[in-house]
PDB file with one MODEL, atoms N, CA, C and O in Angstrom:
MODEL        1
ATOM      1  N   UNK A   1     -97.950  39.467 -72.196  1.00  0.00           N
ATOM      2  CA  UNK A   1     -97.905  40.910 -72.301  1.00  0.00           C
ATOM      3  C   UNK A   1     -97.448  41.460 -70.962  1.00  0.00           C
ATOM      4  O   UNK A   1     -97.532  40.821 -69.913  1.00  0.00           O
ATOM      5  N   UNK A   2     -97.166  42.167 -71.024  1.00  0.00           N
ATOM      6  CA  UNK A   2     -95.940  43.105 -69.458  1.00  0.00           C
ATOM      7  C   UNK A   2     -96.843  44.203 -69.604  1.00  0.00           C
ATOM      8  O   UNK A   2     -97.427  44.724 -70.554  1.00  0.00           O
ATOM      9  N   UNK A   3     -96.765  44.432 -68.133  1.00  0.00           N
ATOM     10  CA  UNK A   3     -97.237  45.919 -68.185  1.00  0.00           C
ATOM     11  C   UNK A   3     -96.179  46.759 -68.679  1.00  0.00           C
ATOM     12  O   UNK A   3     -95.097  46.411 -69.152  1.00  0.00           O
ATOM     13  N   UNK A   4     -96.870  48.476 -68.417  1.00  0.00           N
ATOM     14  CA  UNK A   4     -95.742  49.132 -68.938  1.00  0.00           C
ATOM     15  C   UNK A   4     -95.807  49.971 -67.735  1.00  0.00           C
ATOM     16  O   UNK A   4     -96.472  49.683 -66.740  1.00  0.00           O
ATOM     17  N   UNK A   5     -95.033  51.098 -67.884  1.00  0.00           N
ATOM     18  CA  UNK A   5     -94.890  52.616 -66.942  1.00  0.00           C
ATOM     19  C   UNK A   5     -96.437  53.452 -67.548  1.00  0.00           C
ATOM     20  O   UNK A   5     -97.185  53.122 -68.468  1.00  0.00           O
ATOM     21  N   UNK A   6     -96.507  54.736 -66.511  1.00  0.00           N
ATOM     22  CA  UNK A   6     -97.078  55.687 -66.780  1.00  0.00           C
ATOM     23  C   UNK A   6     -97.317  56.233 -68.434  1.00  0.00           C
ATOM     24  O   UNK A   6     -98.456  56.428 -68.858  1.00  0.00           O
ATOM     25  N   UNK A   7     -96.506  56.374 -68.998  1.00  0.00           N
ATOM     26  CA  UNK A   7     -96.192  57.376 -69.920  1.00  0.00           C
ATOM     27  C   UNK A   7     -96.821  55.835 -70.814  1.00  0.00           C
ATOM     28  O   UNK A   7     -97.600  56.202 -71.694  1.00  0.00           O
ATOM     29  N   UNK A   8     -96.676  54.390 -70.788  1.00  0.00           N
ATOM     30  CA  UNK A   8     -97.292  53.510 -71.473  1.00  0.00           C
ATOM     31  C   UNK A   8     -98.458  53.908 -71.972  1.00  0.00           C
ATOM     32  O   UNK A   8     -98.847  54.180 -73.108  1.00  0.00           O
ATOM     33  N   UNK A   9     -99.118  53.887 -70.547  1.00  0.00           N
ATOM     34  CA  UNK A   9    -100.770  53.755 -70.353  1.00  0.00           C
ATOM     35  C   UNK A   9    -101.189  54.995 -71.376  1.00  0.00           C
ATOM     36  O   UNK A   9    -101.882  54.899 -72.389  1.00  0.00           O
ATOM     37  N   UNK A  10    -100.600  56.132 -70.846  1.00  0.00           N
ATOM     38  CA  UNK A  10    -101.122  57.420 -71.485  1.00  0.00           C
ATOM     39  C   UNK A  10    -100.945  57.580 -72.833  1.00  0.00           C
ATOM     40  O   UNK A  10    -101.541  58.472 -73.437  1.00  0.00           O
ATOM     41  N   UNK A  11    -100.027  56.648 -73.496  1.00  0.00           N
ATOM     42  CA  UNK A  11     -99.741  56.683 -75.232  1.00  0.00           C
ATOM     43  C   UNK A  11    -101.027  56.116 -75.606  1.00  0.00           C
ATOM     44  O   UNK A  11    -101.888  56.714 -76.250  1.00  0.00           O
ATOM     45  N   UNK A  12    -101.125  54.650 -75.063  1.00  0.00           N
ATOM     46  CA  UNK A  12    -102.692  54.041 -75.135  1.00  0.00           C
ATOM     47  C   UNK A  12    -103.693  54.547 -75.293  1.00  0.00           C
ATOM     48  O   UNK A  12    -104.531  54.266 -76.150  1.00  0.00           O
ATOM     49  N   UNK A  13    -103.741  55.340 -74.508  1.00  0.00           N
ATOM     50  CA  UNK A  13    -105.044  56.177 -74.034  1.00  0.00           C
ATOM     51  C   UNK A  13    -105.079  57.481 -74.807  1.00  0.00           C
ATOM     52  O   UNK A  13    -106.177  57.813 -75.255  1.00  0.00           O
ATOM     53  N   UNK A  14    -104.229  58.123 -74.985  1.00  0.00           N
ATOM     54  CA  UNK A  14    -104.092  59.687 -76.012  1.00  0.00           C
ATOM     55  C   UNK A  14    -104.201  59.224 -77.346  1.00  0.00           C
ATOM     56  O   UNK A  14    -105.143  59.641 -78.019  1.00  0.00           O
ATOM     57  N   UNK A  15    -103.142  58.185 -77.985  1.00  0.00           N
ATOM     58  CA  UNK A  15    -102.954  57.857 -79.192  1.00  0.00           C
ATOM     59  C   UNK A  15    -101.766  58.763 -79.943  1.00  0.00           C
ATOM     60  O   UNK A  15    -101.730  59.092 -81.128  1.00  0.00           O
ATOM     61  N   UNK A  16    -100.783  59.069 -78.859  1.00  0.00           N
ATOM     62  CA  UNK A  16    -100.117  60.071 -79.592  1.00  0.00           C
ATOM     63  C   UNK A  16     -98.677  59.883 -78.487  1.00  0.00           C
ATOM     64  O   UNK A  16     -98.726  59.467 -77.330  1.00  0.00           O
ATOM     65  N   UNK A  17     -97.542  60.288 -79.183  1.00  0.00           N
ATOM     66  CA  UNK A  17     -96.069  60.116 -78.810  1.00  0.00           C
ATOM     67  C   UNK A  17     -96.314  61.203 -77.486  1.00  0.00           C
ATOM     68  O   UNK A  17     -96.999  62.199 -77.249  1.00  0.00           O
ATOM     69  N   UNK A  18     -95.146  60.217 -76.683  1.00  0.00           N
ATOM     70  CA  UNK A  18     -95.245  61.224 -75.258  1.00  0.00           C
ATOM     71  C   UNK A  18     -93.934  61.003 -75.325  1.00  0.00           C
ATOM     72  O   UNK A  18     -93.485  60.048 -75.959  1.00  0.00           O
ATOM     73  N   UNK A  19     -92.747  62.343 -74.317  1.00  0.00           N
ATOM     74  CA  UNK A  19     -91.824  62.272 -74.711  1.00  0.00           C
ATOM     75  C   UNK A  19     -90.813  62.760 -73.259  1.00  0.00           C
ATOM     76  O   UNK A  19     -90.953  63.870 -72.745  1.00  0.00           O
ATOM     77  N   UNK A  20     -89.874  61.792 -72.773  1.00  0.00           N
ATOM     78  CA  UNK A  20     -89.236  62.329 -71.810  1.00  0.00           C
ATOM     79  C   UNK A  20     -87.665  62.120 -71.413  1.00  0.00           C
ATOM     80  O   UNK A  20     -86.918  61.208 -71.769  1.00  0.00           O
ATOM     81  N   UNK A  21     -87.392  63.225 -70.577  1.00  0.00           N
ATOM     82  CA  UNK A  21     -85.577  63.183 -70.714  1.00  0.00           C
ATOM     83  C   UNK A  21     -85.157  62.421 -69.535  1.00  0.00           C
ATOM     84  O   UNK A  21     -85.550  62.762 -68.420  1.00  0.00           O
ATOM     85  N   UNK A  22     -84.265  61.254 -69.731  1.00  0.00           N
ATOM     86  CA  UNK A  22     -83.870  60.551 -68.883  1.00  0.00           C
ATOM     87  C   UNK A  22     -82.352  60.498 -68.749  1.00  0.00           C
ATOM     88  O   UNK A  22     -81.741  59.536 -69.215  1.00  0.00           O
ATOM     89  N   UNK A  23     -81.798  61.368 -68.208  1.00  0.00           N
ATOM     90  CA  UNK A  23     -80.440  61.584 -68.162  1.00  0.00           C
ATOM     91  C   UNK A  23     -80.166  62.625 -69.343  1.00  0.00           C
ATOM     92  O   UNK A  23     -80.725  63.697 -69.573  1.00  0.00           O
ATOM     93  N   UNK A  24     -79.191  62.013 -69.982  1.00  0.00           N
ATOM     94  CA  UNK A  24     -79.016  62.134 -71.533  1.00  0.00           C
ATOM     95  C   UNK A  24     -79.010  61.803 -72.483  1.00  0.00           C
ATOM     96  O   UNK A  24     -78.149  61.764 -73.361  1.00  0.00           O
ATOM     97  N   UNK A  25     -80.463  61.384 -72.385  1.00  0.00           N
ATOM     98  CA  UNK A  25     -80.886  60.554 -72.791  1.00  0.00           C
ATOM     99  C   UNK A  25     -82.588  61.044 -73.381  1.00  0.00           C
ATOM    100  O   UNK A  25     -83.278  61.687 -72.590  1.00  0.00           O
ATOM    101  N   UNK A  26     -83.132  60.717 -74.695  1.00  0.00           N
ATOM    102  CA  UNK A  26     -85.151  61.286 -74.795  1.00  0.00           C
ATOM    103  C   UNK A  26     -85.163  59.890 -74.934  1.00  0.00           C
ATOM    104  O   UNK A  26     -84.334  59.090 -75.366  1.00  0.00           O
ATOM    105  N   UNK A  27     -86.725  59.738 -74.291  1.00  0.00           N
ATOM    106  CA  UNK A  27     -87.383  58.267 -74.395  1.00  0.00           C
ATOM    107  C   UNK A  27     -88.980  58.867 -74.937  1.00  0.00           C
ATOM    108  O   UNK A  27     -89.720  59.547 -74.227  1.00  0.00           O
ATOM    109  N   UNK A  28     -89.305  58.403 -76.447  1.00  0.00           N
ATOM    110  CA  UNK A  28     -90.344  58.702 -76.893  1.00  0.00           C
ATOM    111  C   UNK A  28     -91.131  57.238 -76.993  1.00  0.00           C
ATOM    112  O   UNK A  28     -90.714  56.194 -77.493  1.00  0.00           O
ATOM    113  N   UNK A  29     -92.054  57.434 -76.529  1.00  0.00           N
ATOM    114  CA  UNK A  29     -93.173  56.566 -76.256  1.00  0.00           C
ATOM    115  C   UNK A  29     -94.247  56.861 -77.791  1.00  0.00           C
ATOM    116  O   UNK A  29     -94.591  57.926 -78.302  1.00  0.00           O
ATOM    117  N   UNK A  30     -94.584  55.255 -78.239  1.00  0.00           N
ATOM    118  CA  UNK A  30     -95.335  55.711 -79.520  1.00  0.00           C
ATOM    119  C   UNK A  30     -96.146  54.869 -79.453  1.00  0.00           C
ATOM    120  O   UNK A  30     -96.042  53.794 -78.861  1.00  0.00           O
ATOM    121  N   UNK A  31     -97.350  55.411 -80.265  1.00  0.00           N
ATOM    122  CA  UNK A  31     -98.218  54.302 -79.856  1.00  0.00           C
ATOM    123  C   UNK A  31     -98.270  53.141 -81.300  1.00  0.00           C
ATOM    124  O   UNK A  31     -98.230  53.519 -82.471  1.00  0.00           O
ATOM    125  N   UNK A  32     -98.356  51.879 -80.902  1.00  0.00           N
ATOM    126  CA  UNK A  32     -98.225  50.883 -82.383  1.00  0.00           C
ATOM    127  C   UNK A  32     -99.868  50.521 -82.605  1.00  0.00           C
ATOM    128  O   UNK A  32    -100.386  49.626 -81.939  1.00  0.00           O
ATOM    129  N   UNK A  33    -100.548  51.211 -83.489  1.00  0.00           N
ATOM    130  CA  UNK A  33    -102.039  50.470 -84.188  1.00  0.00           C
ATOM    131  C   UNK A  33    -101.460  49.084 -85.062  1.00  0.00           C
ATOM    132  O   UNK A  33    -100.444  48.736 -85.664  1.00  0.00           O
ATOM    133  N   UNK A  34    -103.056  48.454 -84.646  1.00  0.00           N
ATOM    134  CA  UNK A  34    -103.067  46.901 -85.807  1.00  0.00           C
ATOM    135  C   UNK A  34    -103.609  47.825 -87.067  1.00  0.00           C
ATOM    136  O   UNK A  34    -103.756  49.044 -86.978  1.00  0.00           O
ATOM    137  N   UNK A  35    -103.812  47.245 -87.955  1.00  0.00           N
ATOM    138  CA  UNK A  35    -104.340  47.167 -89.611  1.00  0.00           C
ATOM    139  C   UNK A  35    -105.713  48.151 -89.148  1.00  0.00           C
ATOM    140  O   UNK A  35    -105.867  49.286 -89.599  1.00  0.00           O
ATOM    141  N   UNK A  36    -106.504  47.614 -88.340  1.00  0.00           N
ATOM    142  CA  UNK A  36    -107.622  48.790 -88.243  1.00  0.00           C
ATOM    143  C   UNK A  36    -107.524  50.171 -87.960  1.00  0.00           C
ATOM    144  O   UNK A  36    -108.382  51.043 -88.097  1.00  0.00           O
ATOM    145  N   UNK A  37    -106.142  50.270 -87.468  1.00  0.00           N
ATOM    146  CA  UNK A  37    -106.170  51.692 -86.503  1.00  0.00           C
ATOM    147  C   UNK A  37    -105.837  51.694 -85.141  1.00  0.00           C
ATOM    148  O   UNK A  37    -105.097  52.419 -84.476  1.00  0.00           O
ATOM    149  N   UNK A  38    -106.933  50.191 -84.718  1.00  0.00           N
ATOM    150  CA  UNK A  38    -106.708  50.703 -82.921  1.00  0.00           C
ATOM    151  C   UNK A  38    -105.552  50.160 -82.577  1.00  0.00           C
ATOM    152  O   UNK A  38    -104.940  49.208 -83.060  1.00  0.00           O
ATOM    153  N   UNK A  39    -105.301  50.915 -81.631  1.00  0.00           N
ATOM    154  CA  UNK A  39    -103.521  51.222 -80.938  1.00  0.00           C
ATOM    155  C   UNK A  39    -103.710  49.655 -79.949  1.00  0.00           C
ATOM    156  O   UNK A  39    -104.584  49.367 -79.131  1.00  0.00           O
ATOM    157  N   UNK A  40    -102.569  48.891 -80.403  1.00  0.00           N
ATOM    158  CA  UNK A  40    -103.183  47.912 -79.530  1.00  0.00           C
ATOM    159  C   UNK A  40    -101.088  47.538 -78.936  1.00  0.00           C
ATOM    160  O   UNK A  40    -100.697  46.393 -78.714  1.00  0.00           O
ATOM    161  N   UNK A  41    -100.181  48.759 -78.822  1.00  0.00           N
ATOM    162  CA  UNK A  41     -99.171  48.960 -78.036  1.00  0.00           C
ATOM    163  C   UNK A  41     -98.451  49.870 -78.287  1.00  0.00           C
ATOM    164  O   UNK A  41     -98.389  50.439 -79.376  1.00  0.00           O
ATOM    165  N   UNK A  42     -97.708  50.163 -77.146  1.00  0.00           N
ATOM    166  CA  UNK A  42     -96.308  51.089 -77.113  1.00  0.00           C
ATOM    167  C   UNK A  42     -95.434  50.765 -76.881  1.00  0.00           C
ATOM    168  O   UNK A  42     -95.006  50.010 -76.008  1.00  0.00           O
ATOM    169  N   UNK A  43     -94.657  51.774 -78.328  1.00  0.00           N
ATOM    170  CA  UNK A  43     -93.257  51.485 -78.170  1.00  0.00           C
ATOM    171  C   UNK A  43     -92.465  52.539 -77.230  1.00  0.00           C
ATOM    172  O   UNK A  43     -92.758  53.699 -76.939  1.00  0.00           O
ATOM    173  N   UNK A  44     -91.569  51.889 -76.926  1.00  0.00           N
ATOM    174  CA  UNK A  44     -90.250  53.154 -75.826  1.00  0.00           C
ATOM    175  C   UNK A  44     -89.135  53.155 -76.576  1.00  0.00           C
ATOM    176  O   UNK A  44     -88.513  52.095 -76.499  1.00  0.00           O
ATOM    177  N   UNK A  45     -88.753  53.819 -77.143  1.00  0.00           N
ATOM    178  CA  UNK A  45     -87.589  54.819 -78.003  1.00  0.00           C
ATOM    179  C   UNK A  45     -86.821  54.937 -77.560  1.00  0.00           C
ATOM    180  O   UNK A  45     -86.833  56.121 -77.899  1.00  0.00           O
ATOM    181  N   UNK A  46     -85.484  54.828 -76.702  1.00  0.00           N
ATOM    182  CA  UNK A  46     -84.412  55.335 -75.927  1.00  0.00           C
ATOM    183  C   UNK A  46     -83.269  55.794 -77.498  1.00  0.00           C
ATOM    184  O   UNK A  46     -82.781  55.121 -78.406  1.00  0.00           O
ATOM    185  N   UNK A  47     -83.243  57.303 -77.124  1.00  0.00           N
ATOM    186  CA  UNK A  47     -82.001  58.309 -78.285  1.00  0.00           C
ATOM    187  C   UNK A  47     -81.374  58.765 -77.333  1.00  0.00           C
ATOM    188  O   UNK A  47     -81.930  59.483 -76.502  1.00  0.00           O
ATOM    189  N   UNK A  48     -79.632  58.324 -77.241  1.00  0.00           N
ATOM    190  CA  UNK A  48     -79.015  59.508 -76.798  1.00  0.00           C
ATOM    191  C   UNK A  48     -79.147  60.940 -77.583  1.00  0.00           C
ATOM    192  O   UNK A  48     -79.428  61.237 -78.744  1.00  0.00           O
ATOM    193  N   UNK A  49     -78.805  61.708 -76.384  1.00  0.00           N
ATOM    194  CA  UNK A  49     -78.219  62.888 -77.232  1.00  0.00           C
ATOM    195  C   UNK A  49     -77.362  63.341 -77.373  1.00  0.00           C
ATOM    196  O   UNK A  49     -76.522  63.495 -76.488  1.00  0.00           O
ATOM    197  N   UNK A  50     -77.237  63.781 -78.715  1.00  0.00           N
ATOM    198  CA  UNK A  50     -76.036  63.960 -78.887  1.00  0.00           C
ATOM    199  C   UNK A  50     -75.274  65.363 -79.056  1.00  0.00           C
ATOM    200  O   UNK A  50     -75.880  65.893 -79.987  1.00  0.00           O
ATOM    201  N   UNK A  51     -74.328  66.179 -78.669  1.00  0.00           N
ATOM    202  CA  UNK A  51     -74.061  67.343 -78.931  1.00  0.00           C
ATOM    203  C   UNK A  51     -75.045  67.937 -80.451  1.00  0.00           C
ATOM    204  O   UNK A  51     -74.962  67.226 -81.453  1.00  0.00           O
ATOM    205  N   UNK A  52     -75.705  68.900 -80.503  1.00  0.00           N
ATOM    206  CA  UNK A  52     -76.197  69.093 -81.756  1.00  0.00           C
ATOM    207  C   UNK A  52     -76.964  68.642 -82.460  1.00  0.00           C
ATOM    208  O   UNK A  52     -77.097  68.993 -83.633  1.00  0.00           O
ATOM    209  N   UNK A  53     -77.723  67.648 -81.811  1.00  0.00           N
ATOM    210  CA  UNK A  53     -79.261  66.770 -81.958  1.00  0.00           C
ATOM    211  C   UNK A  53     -80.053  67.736 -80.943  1.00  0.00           C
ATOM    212  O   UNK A  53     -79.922  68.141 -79.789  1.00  0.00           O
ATOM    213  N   UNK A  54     -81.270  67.928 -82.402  1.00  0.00           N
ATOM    214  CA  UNK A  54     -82.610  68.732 -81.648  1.00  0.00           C
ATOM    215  C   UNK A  54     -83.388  68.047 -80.759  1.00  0.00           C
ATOM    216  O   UNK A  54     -82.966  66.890 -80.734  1.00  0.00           O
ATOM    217  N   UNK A  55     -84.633  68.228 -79.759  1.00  0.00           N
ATOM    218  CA  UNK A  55     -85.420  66.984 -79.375  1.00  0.00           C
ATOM    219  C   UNK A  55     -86.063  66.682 -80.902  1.00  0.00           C
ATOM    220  O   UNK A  55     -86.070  65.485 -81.189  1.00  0.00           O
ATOM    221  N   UNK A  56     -86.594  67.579 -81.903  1.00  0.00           N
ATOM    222  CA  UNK A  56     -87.581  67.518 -82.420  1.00  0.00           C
ATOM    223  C   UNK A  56     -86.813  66.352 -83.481  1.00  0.00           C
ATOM    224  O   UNK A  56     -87.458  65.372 -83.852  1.00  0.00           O
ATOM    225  N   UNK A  57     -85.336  66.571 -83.937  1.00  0.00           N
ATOM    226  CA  UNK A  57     -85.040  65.393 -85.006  1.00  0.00           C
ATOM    227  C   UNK A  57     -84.758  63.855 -84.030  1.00  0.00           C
ATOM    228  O   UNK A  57     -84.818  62.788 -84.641  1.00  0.00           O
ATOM    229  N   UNK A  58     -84.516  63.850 -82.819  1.00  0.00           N
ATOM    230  CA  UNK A  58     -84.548  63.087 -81.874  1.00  0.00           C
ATOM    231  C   UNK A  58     -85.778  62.319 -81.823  1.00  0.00           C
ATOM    232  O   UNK A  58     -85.699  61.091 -81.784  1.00  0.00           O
ATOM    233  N   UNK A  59     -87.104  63.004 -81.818  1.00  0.00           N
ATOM    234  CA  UNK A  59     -88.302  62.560 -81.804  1.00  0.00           C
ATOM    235  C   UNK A  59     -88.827  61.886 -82.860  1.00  0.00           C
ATOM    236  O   UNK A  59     -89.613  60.940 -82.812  1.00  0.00           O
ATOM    237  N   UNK A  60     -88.214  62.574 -84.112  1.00  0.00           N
ATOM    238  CA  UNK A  60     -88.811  62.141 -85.426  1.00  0.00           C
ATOM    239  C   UNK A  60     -88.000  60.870 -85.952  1.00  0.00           C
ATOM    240  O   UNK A  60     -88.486  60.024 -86.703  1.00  0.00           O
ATOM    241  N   UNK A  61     -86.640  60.853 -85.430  1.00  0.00           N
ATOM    242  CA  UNK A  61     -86.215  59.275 -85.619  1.00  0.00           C
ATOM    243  C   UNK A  61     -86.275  58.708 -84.901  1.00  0.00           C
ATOM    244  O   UNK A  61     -85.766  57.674 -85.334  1.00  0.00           O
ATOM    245  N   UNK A  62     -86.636  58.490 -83.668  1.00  0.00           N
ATOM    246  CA  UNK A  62     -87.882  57.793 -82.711  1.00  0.00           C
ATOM    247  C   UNK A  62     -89.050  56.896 -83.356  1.00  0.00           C
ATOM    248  O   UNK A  62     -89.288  55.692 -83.255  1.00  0.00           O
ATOM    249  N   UNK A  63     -89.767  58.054 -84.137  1.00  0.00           N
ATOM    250  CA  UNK A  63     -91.007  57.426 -84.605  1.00  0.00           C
ATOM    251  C   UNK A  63     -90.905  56.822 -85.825  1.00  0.00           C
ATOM    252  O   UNK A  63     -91.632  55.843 -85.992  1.00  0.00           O
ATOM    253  N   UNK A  64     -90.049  57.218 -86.895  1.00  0.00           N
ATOM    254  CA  UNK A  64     -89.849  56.337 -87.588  1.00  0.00           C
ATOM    255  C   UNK A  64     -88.760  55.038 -87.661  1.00  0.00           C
ATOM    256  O   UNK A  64     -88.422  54.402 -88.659  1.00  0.00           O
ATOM    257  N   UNK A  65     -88.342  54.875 -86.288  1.00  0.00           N
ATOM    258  CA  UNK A  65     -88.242  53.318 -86.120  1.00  0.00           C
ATOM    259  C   UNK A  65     -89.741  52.956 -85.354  1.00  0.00           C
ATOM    260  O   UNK A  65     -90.338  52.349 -86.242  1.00  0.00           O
ATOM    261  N   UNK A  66     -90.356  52.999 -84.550  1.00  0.00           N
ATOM    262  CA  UNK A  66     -92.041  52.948 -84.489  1.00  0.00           C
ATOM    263  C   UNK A  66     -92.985  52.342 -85.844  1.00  0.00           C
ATOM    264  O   UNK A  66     -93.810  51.484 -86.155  1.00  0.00           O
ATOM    265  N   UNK A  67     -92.185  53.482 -86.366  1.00  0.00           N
ATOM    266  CA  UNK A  67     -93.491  53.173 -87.522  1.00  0.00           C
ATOM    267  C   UNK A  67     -92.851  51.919 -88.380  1.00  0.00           C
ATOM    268  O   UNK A  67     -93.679  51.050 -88.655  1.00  0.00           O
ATOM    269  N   UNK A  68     -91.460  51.679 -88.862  1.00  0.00           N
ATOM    270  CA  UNK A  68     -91.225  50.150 -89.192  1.00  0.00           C
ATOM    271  C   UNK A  68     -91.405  49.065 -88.562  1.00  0.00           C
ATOM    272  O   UNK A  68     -91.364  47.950 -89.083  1.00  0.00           O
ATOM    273  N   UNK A  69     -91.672  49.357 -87.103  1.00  0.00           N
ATOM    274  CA  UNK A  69     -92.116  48.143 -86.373  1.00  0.00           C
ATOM    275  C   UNK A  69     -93.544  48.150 -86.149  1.00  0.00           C
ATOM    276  O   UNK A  69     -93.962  47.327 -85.334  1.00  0.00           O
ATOM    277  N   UNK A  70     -94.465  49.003 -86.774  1.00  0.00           N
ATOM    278  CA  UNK A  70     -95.608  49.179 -86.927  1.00  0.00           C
ATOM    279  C   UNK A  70     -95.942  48.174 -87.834  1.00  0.00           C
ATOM    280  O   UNK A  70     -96.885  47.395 -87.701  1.00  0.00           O
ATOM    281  N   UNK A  71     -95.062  48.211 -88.858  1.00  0.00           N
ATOM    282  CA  UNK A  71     -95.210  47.857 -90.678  1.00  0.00           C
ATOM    283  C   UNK A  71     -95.231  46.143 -90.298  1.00  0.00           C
ATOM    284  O   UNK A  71     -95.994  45.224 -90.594  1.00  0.00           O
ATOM    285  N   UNK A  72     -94.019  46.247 -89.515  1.00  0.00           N
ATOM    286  CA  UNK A  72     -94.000  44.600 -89.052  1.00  0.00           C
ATOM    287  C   UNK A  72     -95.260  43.761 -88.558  1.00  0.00           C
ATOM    288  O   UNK A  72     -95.823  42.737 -88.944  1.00  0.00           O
ATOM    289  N   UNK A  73     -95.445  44.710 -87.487  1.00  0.00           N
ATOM    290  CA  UNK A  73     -96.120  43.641 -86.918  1.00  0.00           C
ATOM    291  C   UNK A  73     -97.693  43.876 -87.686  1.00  0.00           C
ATOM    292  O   UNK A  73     -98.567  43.144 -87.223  1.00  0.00           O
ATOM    293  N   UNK A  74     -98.041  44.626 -88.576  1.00  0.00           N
ATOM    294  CA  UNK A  74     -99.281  44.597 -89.195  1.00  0.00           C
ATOM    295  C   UNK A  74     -98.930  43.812 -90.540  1.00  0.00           C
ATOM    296  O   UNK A  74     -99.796  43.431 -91.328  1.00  0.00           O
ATOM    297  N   UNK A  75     -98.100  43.693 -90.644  1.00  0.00           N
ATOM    298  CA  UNK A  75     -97.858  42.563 -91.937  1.00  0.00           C
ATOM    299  C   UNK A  75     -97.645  41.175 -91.663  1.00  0.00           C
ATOM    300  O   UNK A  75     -97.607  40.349 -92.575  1.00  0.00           O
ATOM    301  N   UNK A  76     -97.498  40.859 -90.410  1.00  0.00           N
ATOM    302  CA  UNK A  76     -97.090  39.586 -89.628  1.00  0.00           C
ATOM    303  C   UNK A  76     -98.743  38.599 -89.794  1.00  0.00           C
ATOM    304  O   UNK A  76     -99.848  38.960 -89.391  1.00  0.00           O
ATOM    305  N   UNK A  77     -98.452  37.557 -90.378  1.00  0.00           N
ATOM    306  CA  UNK A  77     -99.529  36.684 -90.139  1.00  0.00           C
ATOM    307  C   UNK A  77    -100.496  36.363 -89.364  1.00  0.00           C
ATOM    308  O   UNK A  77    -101.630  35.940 -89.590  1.00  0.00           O
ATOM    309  N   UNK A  78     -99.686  36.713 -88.018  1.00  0.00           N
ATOM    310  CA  UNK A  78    -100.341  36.407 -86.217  1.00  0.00           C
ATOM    311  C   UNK A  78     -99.893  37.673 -85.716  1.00  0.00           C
ATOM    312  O   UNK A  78     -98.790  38.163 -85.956  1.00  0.00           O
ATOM    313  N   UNK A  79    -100.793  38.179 -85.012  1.00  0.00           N
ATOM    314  CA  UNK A  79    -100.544  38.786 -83.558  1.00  0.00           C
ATOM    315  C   UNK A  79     -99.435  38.199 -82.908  1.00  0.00           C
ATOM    316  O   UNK A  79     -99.564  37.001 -82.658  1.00  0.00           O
ATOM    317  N   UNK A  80     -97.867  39.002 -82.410  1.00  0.00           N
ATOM    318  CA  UNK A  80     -97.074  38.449 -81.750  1.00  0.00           C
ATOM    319  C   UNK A  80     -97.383  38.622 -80.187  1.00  0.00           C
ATOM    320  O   UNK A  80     -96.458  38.915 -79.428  1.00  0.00           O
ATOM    321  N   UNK A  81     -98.386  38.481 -79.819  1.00  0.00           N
ATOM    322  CA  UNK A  81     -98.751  38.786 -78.216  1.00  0.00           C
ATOM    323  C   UNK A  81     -99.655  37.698 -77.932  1.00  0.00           C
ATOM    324  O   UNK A  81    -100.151  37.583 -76.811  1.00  0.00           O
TER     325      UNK A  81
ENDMDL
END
């Protein structure tokens, strides 16, 4: 397991998408729960932007690649960590 940045820790710890502009670029941070609930990682999102992309539809297809790799790894036999 790797550490992460700031904005890691704090997805961990809040339980909720944190969201920031890196160039031109949003990087949404999400948090991934096991089968119980508890958040046991975060994901980092890198979306360009693009002329005429909102943050908010930026954010929301962010999280739903999150949430298919949520699906994954709670359907996965083993813990991949």
């Amino acid at each position: 397991m790797t550490q992460g940045g700031p904005e890691d820790l704090r997805v961990m710890t809040i339980g909720q998408s944190v969201v920031l502009r890196e160039g031109k670029n949003l990087d949404v941070t999400t948090p991934i729960p096991d089968r119980t609930g508890r958040i046991v990682a975060a994901a980092g999102i890198t979306l360009p932007e693009d002329p005429g992309s909102s943050e908010e539809t930026l954010v929301k297809e962010a999280e739903e690649i999150a949430h298919e790799l949520t699906v994954e790894i709670q359907e996965a036999k083993r813990t991949p960590w």
